[in-house]
C-alpha positions, -999 to 999 in steps of 0.1 A, spaced: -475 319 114 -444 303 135 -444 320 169 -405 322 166 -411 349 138 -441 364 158 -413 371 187 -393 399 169 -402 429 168 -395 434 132 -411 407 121 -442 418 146 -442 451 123 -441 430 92 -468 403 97 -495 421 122 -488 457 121 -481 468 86 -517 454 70 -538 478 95 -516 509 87 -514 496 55 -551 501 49 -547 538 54 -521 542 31 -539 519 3 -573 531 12 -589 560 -20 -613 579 0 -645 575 -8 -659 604 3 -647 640 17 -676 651 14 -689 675 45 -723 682 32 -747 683 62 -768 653 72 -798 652 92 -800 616 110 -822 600 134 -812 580 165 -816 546 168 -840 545 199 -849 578 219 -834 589 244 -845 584 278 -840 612 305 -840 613 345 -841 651 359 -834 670 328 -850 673 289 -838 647 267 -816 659 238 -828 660 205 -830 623 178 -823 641 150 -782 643 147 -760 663 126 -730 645 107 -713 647 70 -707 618 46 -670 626 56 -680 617 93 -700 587 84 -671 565 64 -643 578 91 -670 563 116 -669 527 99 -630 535 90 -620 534 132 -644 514 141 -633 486 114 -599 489 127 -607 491 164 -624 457 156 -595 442 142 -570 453 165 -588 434 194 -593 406 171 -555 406 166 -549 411 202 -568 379 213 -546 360 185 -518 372 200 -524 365 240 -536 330 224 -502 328 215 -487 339 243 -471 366 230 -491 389 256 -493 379 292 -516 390 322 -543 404 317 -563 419 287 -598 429 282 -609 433 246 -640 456 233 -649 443 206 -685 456 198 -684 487 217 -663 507 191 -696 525 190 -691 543 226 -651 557 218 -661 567 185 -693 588 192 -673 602 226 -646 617 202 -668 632 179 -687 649 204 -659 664 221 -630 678 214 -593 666 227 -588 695 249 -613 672 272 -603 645 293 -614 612 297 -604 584 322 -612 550 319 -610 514 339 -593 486 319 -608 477 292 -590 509 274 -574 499 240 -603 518 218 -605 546 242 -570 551 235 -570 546 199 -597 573 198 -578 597 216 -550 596 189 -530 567 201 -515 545 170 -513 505 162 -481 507 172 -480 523 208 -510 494 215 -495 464 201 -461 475 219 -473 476 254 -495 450 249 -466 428 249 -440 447 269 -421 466 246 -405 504 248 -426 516 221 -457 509 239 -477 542 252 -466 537 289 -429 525 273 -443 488 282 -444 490 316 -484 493 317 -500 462 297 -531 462 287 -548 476 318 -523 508 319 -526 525 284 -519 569 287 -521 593 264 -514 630 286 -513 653 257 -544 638 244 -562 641 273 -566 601 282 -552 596 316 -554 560 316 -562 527 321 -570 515 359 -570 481 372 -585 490 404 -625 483 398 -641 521 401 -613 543 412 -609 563 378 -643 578 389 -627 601 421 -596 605 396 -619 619 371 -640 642 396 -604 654 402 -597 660 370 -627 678 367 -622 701 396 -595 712 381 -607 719 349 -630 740 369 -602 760 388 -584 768 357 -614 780 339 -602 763 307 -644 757 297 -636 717 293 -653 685 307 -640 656 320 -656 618 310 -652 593 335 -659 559 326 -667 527 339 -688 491 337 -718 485 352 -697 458 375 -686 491 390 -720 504 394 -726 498 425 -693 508 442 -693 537 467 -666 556 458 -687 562 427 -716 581 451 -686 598 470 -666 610 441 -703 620 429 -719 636 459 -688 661 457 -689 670 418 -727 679 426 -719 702 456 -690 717 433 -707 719 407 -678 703 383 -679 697 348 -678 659 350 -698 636 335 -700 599 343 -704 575 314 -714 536 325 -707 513 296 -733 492 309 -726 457 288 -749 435 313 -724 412 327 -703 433 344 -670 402 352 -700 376 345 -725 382 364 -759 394 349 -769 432 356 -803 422 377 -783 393 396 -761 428 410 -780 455 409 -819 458 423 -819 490 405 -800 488 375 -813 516 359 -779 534 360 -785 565 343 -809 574 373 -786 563 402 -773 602 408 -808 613 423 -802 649 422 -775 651 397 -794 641 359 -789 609 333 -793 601 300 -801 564 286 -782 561 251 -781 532 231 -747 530 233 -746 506 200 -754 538 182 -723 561 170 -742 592 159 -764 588 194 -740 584 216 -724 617 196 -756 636 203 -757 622 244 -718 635 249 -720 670 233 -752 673 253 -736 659 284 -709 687 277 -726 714 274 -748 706 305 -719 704 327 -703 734 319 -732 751 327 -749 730 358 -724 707 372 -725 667 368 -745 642 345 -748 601 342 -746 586 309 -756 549 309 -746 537 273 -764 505 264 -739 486 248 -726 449 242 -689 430 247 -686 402 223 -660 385 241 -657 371 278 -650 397 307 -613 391 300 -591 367 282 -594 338 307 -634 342 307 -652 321 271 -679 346 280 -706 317 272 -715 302 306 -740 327 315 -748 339 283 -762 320 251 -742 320 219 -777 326 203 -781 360 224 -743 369 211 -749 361 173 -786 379 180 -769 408 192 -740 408 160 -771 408 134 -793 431 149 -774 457 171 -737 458 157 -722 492 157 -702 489 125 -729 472 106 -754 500 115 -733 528 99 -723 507 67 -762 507 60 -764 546 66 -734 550 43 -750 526 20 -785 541 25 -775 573 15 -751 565 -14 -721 575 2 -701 542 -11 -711 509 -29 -713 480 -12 -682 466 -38 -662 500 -24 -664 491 14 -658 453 6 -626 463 -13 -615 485 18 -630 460 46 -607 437 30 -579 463 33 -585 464 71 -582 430 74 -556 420 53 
């Protein structure tokens, strides 16, 4: 595709834009069906100073193919975004999260939108989750009016107020005080809703994390702090950086949760526990065990301290996307001709 017709925005609507929508529009749904399901977890959970929820999640065929419907398009979205900052056509930074579709998906489904959720940079999905569209991303992804912070963010800076989603920070760790905030006053207003606060395990280890934390556990706020703990943090191996980095158990006093954050339906299960914990008792510590596919950022091949055999081990064995098209499959929800035909749809 000539970059000269990649340039307009018309022509950006035409060629990039209009396939994903597109593959609502097209899409027959398979299933609407809202029969319950009884599923099990992946792995078990594992707990530090409280019981661990249960393995056994409840979810509807409906929820199952929406599931592999967002996180299909999440997938190519960042796939389309790292075309488009290869051409260019996007400038500073951009962080892409590719393979952890499982996280935003399972949040949202285990919350509602009334709750808030803050995030560091890596915030396209997040955003799409909370209600965003294709076209707010792809807009302020390359500067234009249409983008959800009118283009004036960028990829680090997405917002979403009446969804809750209050962004998109640059600054390594400071959404986690911004989110205790947000909590407290949740927590003054009595509205019964949670804030989620997330952020890498490169941010782990910084100490306005065990500030912002110390002060949610005196207060008791409903806050819970969600480490999307992919291992490598800008590049740099989780034992290399942390002596401890069992994350989950880094509040002491206030309790965590390990959830295999490559799991939709557990990480589900972990954030409507997580909820209902803090509205009762205060602060918890999710540590999602999950998986980036691409470098730290654009400008990072993500394969100098990593093995491409560990990243192609990971795809076959752990991918998010692939797990639930074997439940849908497993349970007869859709033939594996029916999710070709709309896979292909998604990535026209």
């Amino acid at each position: 595709m000539a970059l000269s017709k990649l340039s307009s925005p018309s022509s950006l609507s035409t060629n990039i834009l209009k396939p994903l929508t597109n593959s609502f529009l097209l899409h027959r749904p398979i299933s609407t069906d809202t029969t319950p399901l009884t599923i099990e977890t992946s792995v078990p959970f594992t707990s530090h100073q409280c019981e661990a929820p249960s393995r056994s999640v409840e979810t509807t065929p409906k929820e199952l193919l929406s599931f592999f419907r967002q996180m299909a398009t999440m997938r190519r979205m960042e796939i389309a975004a790292d075309s488009l900052y290869k051409a260019k056509l996007v400038r500073g930074f951009c962080h892409l999260y590719d393979g952890q579709e499982a996280v935003a998906i399972g949040m949202e489904a285990g919350i509602t939108k009334k709750d808030s959720i803050i995030t560091a940079y890596r915030d396209h999905c997040t955003f799409l989750g909370r209600g965003g569209t294709l076209l707010e991303v792809f807009s302020e992804l390359m500067g234009r009016k249409d983008g959800c912070s009118h283009g004036k963010g960028g990829s680090m800076h997405f917002y979403k107020k009446d969804s809750g989603f209050y962004g998109g920070h640059g600054i390594v760790g400071a959404q986690i005080p911004l989110g205790c905030g947000l909590a407290f006053a949740q927590k003054y207003s009595k509205d019964e809703t949670v804030t989620f606060a997330l952020y890498g395990d490169g941010a782990a280890n910084q100490g306005q994390l065990f500030e912002a934390l110390n002060i949610a556990a005196l207060w008791d706020l409903p806050a819970i702090l969600v480490c999307e703990n992919n291992h490598y943090g800008m590049g740099t191996a989780e034992w290399r950086a942390a002596k401890s980095p069992s994350y989950y158990k880094r509040g002491d006093y206030v309790p965590g949760l390990k959830v295999d954050g490559m799991d939709a339906l557990a990480v589900k299960q972990a954030c409507k526990f997580a909820k209902e914990h803090a509205l009762k008792n205060g602060p918890m510590i999710l540590e999602m065990d999950t998986y980036r596919y691409h470098g730290h950022s654009m400008s990072d091949p993500g394969s100098t301290y990593r093995t491409r055999d560990e990243i192609s081990g990971v795809r076959q064995e752990r991918d998010p996307i692939e797990r639930i098209r074997k439940l849908i499959l497993a349970h007869d929800l859709a033939t594996e001709k029916e999710l070709k035909v709309f896979i292909q749809l998604v990535y026209a």
